[in-house]
VOPAGU-2260 file (C-alpha; in pm, 1 decimal, decimal comma):
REM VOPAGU-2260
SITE   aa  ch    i         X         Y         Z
SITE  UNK   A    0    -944,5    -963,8    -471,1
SITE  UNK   A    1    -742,3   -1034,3    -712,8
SITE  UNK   A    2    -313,1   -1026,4    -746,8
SITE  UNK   A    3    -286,4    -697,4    -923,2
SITE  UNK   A    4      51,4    -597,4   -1074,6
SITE  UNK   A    5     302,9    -353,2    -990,6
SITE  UNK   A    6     248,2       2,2   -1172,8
SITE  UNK   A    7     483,4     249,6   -1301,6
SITE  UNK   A    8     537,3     558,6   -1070,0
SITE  UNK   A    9     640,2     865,5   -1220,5
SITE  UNK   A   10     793,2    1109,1    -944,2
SITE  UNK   A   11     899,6    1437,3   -1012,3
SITE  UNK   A   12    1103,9    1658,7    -763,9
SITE  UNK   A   13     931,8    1943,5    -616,1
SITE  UNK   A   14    1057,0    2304,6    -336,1
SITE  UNK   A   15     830,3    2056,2     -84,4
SITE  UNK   A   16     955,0    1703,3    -151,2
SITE  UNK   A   17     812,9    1495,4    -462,8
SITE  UNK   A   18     509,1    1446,0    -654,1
SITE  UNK   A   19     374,9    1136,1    -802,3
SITE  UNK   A   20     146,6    1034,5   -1080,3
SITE  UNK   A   21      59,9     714,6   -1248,8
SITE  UNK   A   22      40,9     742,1   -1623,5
SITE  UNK   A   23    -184,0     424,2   -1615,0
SITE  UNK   A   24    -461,6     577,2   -1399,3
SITE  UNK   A   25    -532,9     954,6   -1425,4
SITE  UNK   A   26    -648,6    1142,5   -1111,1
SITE  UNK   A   27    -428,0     851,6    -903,8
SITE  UNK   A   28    -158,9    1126,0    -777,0
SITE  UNK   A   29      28,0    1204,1    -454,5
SITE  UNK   A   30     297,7    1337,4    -322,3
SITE  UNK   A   31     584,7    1375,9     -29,4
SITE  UNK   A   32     786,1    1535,0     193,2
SITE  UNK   A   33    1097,0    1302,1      65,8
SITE  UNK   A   34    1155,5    1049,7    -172,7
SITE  UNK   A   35    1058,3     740,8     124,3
SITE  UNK   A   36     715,7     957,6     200,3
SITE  UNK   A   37     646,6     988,5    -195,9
SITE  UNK   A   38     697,2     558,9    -267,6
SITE  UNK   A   39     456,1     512,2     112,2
SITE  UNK   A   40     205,6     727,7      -4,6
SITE  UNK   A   41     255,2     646,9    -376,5
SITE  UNK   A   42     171,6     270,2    -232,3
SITE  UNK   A   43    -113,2     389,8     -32,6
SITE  UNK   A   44    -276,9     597,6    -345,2
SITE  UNK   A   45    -245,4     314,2    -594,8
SITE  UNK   A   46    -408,4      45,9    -346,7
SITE  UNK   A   47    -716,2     286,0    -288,9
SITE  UNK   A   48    -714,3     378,7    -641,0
SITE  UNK   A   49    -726,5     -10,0    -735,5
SITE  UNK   A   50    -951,0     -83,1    -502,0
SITE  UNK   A   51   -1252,2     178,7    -582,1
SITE  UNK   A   52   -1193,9      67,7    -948,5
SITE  UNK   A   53   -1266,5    -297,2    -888,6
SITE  UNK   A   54   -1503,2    -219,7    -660,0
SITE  UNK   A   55   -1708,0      -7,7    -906,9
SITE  UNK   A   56   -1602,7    -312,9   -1133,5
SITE  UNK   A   57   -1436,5    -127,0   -1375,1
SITE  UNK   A   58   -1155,2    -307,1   -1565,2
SITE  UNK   A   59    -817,6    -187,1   -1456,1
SITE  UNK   A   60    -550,1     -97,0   -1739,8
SITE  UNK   A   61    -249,8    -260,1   -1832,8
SITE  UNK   A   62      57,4     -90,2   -1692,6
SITE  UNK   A   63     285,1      35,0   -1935,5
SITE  UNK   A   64     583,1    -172,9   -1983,8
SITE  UNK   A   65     908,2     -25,6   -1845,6
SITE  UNK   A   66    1083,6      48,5   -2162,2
SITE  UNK   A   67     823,0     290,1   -2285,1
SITE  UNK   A   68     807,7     446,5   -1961,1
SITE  UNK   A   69    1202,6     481,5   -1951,5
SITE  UNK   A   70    1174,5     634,0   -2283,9
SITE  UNK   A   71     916,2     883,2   -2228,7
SITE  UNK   A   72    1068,8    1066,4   -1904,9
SITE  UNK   A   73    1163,6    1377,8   -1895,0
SITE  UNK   A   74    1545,0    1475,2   -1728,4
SITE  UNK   A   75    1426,8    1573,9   -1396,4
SITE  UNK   A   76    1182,5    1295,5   -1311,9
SITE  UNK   A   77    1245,6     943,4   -1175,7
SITE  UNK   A   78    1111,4     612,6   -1218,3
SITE  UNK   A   79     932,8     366,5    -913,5
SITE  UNK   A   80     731,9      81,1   -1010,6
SITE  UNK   A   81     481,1      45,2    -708,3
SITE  UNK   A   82     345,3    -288,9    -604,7
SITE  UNK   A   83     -23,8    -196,5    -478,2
SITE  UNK   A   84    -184,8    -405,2    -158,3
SITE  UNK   A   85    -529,1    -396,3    -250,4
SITE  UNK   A   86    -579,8    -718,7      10,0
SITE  UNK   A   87    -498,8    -465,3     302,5
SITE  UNK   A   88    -742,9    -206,4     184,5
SITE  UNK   A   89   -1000,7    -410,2     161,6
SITE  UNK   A   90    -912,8    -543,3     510,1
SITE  UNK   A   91    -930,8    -187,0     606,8
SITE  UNK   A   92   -1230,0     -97,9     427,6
SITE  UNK   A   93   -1465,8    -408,5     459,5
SITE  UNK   A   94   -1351,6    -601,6     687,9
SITE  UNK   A   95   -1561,6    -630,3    1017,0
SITE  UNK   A   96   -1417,0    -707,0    1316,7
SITE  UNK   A   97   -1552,9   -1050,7    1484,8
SITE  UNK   A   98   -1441,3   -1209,5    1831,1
SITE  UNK   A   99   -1256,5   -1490,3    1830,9
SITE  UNK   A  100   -1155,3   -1748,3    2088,2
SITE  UNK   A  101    -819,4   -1887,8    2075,1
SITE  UNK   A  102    -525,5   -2127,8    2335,8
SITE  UNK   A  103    -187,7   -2021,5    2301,5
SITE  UNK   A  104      65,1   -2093,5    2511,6
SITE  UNK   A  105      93,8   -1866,4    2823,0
SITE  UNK   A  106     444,7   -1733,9    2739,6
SITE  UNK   A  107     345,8   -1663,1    2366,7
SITE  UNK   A  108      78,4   -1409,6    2528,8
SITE  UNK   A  109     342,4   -1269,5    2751,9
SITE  UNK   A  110     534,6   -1203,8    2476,5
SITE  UNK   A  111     273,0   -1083,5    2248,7
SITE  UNK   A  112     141,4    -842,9    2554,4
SITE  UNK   A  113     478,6    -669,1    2606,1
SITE  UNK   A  114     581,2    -660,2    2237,3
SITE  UNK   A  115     232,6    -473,1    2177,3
SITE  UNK   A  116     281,7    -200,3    2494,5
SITE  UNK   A  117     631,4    -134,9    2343,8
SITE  UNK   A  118     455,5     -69,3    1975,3
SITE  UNK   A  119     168,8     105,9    2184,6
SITE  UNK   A  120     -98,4    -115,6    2090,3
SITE  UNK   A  121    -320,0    -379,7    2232,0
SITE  UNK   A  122    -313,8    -786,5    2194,5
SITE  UNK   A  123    -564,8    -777,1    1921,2
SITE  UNK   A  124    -421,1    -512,6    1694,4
SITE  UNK   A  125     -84,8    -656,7    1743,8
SITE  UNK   A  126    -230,0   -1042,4    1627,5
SITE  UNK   A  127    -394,4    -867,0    1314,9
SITE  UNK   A  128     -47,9    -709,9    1234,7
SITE  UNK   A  129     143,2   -1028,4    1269,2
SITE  UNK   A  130    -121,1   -1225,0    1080,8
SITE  UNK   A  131    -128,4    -925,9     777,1
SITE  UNK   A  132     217,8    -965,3     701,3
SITE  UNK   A  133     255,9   -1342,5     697,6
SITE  UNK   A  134     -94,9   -1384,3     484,6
């Protein structure tokens, strides 16, 4: 996959929380309760959106340079620029699980055992987090 560039977010305040739209990609919208929920899911919608366009191999647009998207909003919206992670969806989405063998130290797995009971999830899951957000 390849490094994909951050795109501007459009957010505009709603009686529920925000909405959000891309003004690059039409139909990529979303929404929140608050203005952290709108920039998560914001994320979340502009990876999958990403994604299913380079999977269908369609080329993906430019984003529109900041200045003309500071120029063109209205008084009551606000500005994000999102940074998509198409690499996790695709982990997500194609990504088959294999077993692996692996030595580590004895008091590594200890550690990695109770850190994953305290985030309620097992050795494995826990690994795959760690290794997602150093890679």
């Amino acid at each position: 996959m390849p490094k994909v560039k951050p795109y501007p977010a459009i957010l505009e305040k709603t009686q529920d929380g925000y909405s959000v739209f891309f003004i690059d990609l039409p139909g990529a919208i979303s929404a929140g309760n608050n203005y952290e929920d709108a920039i998560r899911n914001a994320k979340e919608c502009l990876s999958l959106h990403l994604y299913a366009m380079l999977a269908d191999n369609e080329v993906l647009p430019n984003p529109t340079h900041i200045d003309t998207v500071m120029t063109q909003l209205e008084s009551d919206e606000l500005f994000a620029l999102i940074e998509p992670d198409i690499f996790s969806v695709k982990a997500h989405q194609e990504d088959k699980a294999i077993r692996i063998n692996i030595t580590i130290p004895k008091s590594l797995l200890e550690a990695i055992d109770k850190r994953a009971t305290q985030l309620h999830l097992n050795r494995s899951a826990l690994i795959q987090k760690a290794a997602q957000e150093i890679l």
